[in-house]
N, C-alpha and C positions, 0 to 999 in steps of 0.2 A: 464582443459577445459577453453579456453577463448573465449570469444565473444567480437569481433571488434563490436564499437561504428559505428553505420551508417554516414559516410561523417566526421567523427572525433567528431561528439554530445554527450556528454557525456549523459546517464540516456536516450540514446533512446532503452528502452527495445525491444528484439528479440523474433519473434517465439510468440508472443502473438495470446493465441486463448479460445476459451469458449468451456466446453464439457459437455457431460452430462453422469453420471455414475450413477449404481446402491445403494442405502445402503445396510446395510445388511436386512433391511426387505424387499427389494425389492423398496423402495421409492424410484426418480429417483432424482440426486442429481443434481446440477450446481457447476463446479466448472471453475474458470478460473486461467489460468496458461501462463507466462511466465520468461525468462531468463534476470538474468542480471549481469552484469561482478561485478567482486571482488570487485572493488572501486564502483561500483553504490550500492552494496547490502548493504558496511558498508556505503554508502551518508545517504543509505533510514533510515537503522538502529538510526543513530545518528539524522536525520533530528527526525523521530517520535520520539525516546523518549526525546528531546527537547521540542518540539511542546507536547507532550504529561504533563512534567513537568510544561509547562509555561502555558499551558491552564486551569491547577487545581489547580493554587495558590492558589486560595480563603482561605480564612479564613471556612466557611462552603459549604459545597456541598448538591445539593439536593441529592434526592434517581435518578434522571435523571442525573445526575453529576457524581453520583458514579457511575453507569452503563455504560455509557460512559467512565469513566476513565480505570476502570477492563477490556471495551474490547481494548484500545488504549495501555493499558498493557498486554495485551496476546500479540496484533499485534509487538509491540515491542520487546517482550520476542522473536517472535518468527522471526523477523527481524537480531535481535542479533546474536541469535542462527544460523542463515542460514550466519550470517557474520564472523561467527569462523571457516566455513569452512576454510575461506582463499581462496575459489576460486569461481571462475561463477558460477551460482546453478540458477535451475532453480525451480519459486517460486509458489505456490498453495495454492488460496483463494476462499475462498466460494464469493457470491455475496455479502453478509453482509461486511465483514472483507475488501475486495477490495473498497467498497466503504469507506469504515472507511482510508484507505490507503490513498484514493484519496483527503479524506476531509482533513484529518491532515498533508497531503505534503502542500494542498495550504494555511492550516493555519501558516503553518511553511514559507511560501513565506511572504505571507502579513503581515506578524509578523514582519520580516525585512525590508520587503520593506514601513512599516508604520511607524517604529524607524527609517530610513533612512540611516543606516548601516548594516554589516555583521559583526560578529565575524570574525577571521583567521579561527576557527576549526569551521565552523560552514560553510566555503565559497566552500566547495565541497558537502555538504550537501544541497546548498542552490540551487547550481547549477543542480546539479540533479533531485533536485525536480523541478525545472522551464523545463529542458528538458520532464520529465515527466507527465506534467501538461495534455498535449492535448492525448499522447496514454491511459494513463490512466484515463481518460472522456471516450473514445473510446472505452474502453473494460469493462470499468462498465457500459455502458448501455446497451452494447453486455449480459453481464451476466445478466444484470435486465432483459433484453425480455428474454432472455433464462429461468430464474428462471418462470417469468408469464407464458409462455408459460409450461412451466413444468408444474406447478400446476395447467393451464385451460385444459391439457389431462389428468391430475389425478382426477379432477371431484371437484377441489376446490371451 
């Protein structure tokens, strides 16, 4: 399965949408879900766990620091993982996780565009994520009303 880049943009994900499912206890879930071609999944892949690395150099980490870092290492574990397919896949994140996405692409932007170069292996990564800067705003805020909205009919 491939998915043409809209107008030749690279990292403009398809089919982006927010839904709402059940858990198994009946909770109702948010989850948001779209597709993206081969080369954008290993962009996203390689961009977070870059950004991911270069964000926890420190020397110490808070207990906020390490909680942050473990869920930017799920996301990227599971980045990876969706990039070993080898082909288009389409991608499913909770409202939390997706916003975690969206924060660590554009730290991975600013990161270079603040050093004022790109690596080589780092320039379809970087790329990607600048295509994806503004749908991914657009569907995390899609998922946060949705999540609010979930939990003000559950009686939160």
């Amino acid at each position: 399965m491939r998915f043409p880049a809209r107008a030749g943009i690279p990292g403009a994900m398809q089919h982006a949408h927010v839904h709402t499912t059940s858990g198994p206890d009946g909770t109702k879930l948010v989850v948001a879900r779209f597709d993206l071609a081969e080369d954008e999944v290993a962009a996203v892949a390689r961009a977070v766990d870059v950004s991911r690395t270069e964000q926890f150099r420190h020397e110490e980490l808070s207990t906020d620091d390490v909680v942050a870092m473990r869920e930017l290492t799920a996301l990227a574990d599971q980045m990876t993982a969706l990039a070993g397919y080898g082909s288009a896949v389409s991608v499913e994140l909770s409202p939390a996780r997706l916003v975690a996405l969206r924060d660590t692409l554009h730290v991975f932007v600013e990161m270079r565009d603040e050093a004022g170069f790109t690596r080589e292996e780092d320039r379809a990564a970087y790329a990607v994520s600048m295509a994806l800067a503004a749908p991914l705003a657009d569907l995390s805020a899609d998922a946060l009303r949705a999540a609010l909205d979930a939990a003000e009919h559950a009686g939160c």
